[in-house]
C-alpha positions in Angstrom: 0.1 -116.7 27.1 1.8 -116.3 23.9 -1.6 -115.0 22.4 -2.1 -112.3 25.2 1.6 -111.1 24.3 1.1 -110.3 20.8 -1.9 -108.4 21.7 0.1 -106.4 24.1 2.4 -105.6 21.8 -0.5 -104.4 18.8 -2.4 -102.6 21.5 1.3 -101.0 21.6 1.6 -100.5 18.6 -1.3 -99.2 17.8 -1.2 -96.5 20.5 2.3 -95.6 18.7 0.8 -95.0 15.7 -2.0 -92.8 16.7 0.2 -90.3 19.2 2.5 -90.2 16.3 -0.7 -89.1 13.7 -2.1 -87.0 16.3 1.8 -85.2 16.8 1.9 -84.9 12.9 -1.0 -83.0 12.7 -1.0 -80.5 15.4 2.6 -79.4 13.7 1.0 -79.4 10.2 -1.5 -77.2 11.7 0.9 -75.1 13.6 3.4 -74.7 10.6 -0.3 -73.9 8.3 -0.6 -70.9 10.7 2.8 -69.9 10.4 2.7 -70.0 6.9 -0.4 -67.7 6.9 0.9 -65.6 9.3 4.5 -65.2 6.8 1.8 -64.9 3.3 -0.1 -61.8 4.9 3.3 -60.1 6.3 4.9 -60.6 3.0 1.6 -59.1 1.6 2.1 -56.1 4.2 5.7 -55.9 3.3 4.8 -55.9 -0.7 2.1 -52.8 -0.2 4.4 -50.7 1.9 7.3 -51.1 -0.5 4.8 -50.2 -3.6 3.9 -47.2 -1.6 7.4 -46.0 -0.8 8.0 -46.9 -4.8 5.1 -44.2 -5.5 6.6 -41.9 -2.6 10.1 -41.7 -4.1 8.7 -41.2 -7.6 6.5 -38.8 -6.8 9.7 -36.7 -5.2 11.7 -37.2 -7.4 9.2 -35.6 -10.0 8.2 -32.8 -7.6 12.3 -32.3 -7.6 12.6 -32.2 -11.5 9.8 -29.9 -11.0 11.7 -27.8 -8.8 15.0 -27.9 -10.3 13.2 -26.7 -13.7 12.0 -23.8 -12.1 15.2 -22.6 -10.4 16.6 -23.0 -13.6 16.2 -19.8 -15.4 16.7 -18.4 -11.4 20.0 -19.6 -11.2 20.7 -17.4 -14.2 19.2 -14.4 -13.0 21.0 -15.0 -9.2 24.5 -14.6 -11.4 23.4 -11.6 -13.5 22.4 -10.3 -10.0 25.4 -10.9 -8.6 27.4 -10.0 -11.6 25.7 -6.3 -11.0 26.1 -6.3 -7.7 30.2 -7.0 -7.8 30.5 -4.4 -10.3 28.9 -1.6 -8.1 30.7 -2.8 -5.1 33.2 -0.2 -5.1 30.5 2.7 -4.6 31.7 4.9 -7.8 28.3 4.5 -9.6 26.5 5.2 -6.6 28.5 8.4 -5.8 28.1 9.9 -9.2 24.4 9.4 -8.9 24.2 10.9 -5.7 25.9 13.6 -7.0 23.8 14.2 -9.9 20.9 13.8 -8.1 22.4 16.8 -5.3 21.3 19.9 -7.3 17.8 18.2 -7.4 15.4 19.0 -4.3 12.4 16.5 -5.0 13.3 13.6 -6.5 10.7 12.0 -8.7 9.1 8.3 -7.5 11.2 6.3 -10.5 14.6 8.1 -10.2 13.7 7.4 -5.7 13.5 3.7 -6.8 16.0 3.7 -8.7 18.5 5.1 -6.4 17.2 2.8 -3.6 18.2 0.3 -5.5 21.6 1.4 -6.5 22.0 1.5 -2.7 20.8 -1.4 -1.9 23.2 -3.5 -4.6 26.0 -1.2 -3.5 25.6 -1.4 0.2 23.2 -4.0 1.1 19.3 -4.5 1.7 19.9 -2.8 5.8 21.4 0.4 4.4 18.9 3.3 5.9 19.2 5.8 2.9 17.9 2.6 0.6 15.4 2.0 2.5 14.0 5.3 3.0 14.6 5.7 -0.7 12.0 2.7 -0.9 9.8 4.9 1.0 10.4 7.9 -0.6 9.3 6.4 -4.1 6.2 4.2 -2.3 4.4 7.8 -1.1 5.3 9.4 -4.4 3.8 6.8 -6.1 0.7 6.2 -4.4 0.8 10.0 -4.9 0.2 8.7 -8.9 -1.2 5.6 -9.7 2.3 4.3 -10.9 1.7 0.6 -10.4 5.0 -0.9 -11.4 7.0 2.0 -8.9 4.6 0.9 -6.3 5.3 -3.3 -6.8 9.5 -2.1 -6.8 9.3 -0.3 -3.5 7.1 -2.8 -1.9 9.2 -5.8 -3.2 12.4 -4.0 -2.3 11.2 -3.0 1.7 10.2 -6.4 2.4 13.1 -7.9 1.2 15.0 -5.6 3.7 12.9 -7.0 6.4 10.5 -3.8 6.4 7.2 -4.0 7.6 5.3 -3.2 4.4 2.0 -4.9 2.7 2.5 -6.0 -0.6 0.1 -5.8 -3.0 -1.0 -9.5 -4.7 -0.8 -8.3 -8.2 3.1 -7.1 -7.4 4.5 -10.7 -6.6 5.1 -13.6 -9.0 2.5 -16.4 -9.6 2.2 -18.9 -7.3 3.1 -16.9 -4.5 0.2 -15.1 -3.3 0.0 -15.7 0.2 -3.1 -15.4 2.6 -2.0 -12.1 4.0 -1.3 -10.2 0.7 -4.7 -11.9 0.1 -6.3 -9.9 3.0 -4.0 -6.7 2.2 -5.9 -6.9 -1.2 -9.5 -7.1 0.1 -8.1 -4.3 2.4 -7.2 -2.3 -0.4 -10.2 -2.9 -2.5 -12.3 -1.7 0.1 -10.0 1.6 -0.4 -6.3 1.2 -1.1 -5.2 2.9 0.8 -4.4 0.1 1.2 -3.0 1.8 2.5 -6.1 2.5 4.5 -8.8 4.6 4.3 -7.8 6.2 0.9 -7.2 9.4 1.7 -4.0 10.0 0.7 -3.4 8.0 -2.3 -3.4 9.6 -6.1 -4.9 12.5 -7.0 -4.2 14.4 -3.9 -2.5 16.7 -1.7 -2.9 13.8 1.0 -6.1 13.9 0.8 -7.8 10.5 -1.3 -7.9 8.3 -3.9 -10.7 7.5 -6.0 -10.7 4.8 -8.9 -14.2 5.6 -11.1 -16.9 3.5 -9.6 -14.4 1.8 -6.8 -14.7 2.2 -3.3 -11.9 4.1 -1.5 -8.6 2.2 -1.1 -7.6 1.8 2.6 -4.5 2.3 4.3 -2.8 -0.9 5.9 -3.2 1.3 9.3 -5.9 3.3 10.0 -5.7 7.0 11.3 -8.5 9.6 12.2 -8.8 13.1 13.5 -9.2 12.1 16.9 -8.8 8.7 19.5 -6.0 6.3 19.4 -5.1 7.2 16.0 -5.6 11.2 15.8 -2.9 13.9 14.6 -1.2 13.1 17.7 -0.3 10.0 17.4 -0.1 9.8 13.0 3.8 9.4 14.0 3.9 6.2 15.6 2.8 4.7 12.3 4.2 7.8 9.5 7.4 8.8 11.1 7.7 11.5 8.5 4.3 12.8 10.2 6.3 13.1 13.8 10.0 14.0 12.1 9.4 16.0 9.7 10.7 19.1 9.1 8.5 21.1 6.7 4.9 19.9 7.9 1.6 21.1 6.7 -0.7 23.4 7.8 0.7 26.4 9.0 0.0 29.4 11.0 0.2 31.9 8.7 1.7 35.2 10.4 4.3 37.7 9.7 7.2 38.7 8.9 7.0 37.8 5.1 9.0 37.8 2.1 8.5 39.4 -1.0 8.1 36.9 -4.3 7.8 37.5 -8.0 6.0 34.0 -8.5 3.3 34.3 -11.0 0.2 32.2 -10.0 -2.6 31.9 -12.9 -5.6 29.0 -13.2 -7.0 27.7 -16.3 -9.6 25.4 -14.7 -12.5 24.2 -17.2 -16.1 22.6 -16.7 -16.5 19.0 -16.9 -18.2 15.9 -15.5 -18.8 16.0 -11.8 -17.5 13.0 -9.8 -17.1 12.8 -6.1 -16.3 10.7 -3.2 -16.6 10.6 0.5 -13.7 8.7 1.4 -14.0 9.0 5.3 -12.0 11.8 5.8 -13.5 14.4 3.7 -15.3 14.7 0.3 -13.5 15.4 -2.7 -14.3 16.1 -6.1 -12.2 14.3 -8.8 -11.4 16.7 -11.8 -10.8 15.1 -15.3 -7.9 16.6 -17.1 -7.8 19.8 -18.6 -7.7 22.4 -15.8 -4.4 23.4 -14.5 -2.6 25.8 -12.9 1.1 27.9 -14.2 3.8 28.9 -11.7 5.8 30.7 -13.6 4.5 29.1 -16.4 4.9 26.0 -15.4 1.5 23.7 -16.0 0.3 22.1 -13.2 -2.8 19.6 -13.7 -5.6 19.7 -11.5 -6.1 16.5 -9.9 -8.8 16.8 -7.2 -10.1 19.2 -4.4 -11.7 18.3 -1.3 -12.8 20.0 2.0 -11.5 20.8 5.7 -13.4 22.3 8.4 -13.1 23.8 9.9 -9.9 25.2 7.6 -6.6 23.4 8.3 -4.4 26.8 7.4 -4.9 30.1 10.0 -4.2 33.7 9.8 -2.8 35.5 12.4 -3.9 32.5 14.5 -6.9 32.6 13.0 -9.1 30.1 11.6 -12.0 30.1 9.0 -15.1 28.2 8.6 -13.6 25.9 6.3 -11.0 25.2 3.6 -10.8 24.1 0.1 -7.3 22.4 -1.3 -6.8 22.5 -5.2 -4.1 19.5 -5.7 -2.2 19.7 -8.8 0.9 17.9 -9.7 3.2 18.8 -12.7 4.7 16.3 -15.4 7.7 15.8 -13.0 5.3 14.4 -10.1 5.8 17.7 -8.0 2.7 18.6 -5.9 1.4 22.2 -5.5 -2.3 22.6 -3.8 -3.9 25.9 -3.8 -5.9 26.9 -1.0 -9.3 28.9 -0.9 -10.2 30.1 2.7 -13.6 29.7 3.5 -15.3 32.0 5.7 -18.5 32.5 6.9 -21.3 34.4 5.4 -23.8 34.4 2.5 -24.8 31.3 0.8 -22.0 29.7 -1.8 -23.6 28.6 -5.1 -20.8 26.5 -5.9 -21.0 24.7 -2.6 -24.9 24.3 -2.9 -24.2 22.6 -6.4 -21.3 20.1 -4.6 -23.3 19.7 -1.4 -26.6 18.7 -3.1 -25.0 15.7 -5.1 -22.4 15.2 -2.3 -22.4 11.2 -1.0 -23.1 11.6 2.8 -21.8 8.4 3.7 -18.0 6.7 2.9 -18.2 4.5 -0.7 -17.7 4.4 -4.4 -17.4 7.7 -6.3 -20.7 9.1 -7.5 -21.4 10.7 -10.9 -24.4 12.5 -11.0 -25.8 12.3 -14.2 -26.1 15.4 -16.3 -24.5 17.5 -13.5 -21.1 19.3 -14.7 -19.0 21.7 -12.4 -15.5 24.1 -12.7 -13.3 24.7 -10.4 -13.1 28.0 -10.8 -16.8 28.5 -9.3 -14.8 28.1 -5.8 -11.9 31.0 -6.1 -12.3 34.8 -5.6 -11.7 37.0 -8.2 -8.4 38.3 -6.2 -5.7 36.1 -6.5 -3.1 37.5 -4.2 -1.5 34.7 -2.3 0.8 33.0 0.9 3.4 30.2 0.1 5.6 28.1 1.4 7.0 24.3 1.3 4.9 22.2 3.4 3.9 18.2 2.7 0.9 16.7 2.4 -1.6 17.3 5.7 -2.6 13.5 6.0 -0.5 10.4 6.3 2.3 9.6 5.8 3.0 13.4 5.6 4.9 13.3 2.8 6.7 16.9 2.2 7.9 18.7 -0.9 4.9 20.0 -1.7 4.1 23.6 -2.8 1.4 25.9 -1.1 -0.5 28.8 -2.7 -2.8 30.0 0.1 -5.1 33.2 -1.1 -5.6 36.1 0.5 -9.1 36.8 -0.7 -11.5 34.3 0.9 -14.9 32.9 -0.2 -18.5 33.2 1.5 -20.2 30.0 2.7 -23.1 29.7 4.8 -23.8 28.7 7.8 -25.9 25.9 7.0 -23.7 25.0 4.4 -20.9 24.5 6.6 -23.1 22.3 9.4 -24.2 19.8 6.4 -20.8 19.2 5.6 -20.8 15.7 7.1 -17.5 15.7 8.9 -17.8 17.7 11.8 -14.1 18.5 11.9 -11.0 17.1 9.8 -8.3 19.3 9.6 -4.8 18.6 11.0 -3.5 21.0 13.5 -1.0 23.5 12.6 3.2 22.6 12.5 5.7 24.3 13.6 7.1 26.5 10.7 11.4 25.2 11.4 12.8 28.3 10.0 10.8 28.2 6.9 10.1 31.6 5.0 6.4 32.7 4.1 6.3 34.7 0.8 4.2 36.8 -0.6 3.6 38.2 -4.0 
């Protein structure tokens, strides 16, 4: 009996012992898991505070990039609005204004530089700045004057204007995708804005860079559809509003003048350039023109048919506009009526080098042309203000229209390859005719 006992109690015993192993291990293996689990979240915890370590430090070195560059900004930001205090009061801006009165075409620079008088004076929504802005653009892609041109852009679209500025006019760093496609717009032209036909070297008629492609116009226009004559002043106001348009009707009564009219043109090179809207011949310097003995430098000449001016209501075959501009920027075109008759020797030479199709400006080697192979040998003439007779209409330009009109042929005139491109006639607003 007493034997049977103390087996009980080992059996007991022994049972004890092995629940109590097997409960020791399954919590050795549970707190082995937890500690796994702990090790690979500390692990987790470790990487994503190393990466928010690199996040902060690369900030904070994008920010001392930052700050370094608004550095010499912040200087500039008070010298800005140091000027701007001190012209407040409008006294600056008045005796400008005042000085500039007696003055009836304003040059592109002193145009910029009073729309910018007027915008530190009264702000960047004042609308006699920001025509000012426009003003100086058109005059400027009139000639080629880069840094005019980067001003007047810069300044319109910081007033909010709808405006395309060139990539070579903002600061580094800052080209943007669209001034990146207004620049492969442009280099296709200019013209940006635009079909290049009213850019330097013209009467509103083209621009031509040796061996480039016209420059485009940011909008285009035409001689007919959507965008014909019409309809040029939905996109040029000064096309729609303007007061002193070109061409004209050219009719009675007139008045008498004592301008004196003379050429000088000489023979050089021959370049020309179908630009889509006409071709034109671009003239190196040399030949110009005196009004009163004031030189004018040939720029260009180009075509219309059939001729943009009329007589009496009258048209003629075609026309031929001499631009010139003097050494103040102020445009005069002279304009040779075309009418039709015997064969033109001067047009046979243009016409059989001419480029039938829109592109780069062609020099054909060996061949050399004047001017003065297009005018009569009268040189009685019409004149009046006008602007130019393509977008964006710009006016203040001078017009010498002859009396005494050249032959061209009839075949000449159908291998001219624009069928017609002349703008129709304006209305004349009180304007006088004269007459010498």
């Amino acid at each position: 009996m007493k034997r049977t006992i103390i087996e009980v109690i080992l059996a007991l015993a022994l049972v004890g012992a092995g629940a109590f192993g097997w409960t020791n291990f399954k919590g050795n293996q549970k707190a082995t898991g937890q500690l796994t689990e702990l090790t690979a979240a500390a692990e987790e915890a470790a990487k994503a505070a190393a990466e928010k370590d690199a996040a902060i430090k690369a900030a904070e070195e994008e920010m001392a990039a930052v700050r370094a560059e608004l550095a010499p900004l912040e200087g500039q930001a008070q010298q800005l609005a140091a000027v701007k205090a001190a012209m407040a009061n409008g006294a600056t801006l008045a005796d400008l204004e005042a000085a500039y009165k007696s003055q009836k075409n304003l040059s592109a620079e002193r145009q910029v530089g009073l729309g910018a008088l007027r915008m530190l004076t009264k702000g960047a929504e004042d609308p006699a700045a920001i025509e000012s802005f426009r003003k100086a653009l058109q005059l400027s892609e009139l000639g080629d004057r880069k840094n005019t041109i980067c001003a007047a852009q810069l300044a319109l679209a910081a007033a909010g204007e709808k405006v395309a500025v060139m990539a070579d006019c903002l600061p580094k760093g800052t080209k943007t995708e669209k001034a990146s496609q207004d620049d492969k717009a442009a280099a296709k032209d200019v013209h940006g804005k635009d079909d290049g036909h009213d850019h330097a070297k013209d009467d509103g008629h083209g621009k031509a860079d040796d061996k480039k492609a016209p420059e485009k116009h940011a909008v285009h226009w035409s001689y007919d559809g959507e965008m014909g004559p019409e309809r040029w002043g939905k996109e040029f106001p000064t096309c729609a509003k303007g007061k002193s348009q070109s061409p004209l009707d050219i009719r009675g009564p007139f008045v008498k003048t004592r301008t004196v009219v003379t050429t000088d043109y000489k023979e050089g090179p021959l370049k020309m350039i179908n630009n889509g809207h006409t071709i034109q011949v671009n003239v190196p310097p040399g030949s110009k023109i005196r009004i009163d003995g004031v030189p004018h430098e040939l720029l260009q000449f180009h075509f219309h048919r059939p001729s943009e001016e009329k007589i009496d209501g009258k048209p003629m075959a075609m026309v031929v506009h001499f631009v010139h501009k003097n050494a103040e920027g102020k445009l005069a075109v002279l304009g040779v009526l075309l009418k039709e008759g015997n064969e033109n020797p001067g047009i046979k030479t243009l016409w059989a080098n001419m480029p039938m199709e829109e592109g780069p400006e062609v020099t054909p080697e060996g061949v050399n042309f004047n001017p003065a192979n297009l005018l009569p040998r009268e040189f009685d003439f019409y004149s009046y203000e006008g602007s130019l007779t393509t977008p964006p209409c710009t006016e203040g330009v001078r017009f010498f229209i002859l009396k005494s009109t050249v032959n061209v042929a009839k075949e000449q005139v159908a291998a001219f390859p624009f069928k017609r491109n002349a703008r129709p006639v304006q209305e004349l607003n009180g304007r006088e005719i004269t007459t010498n």
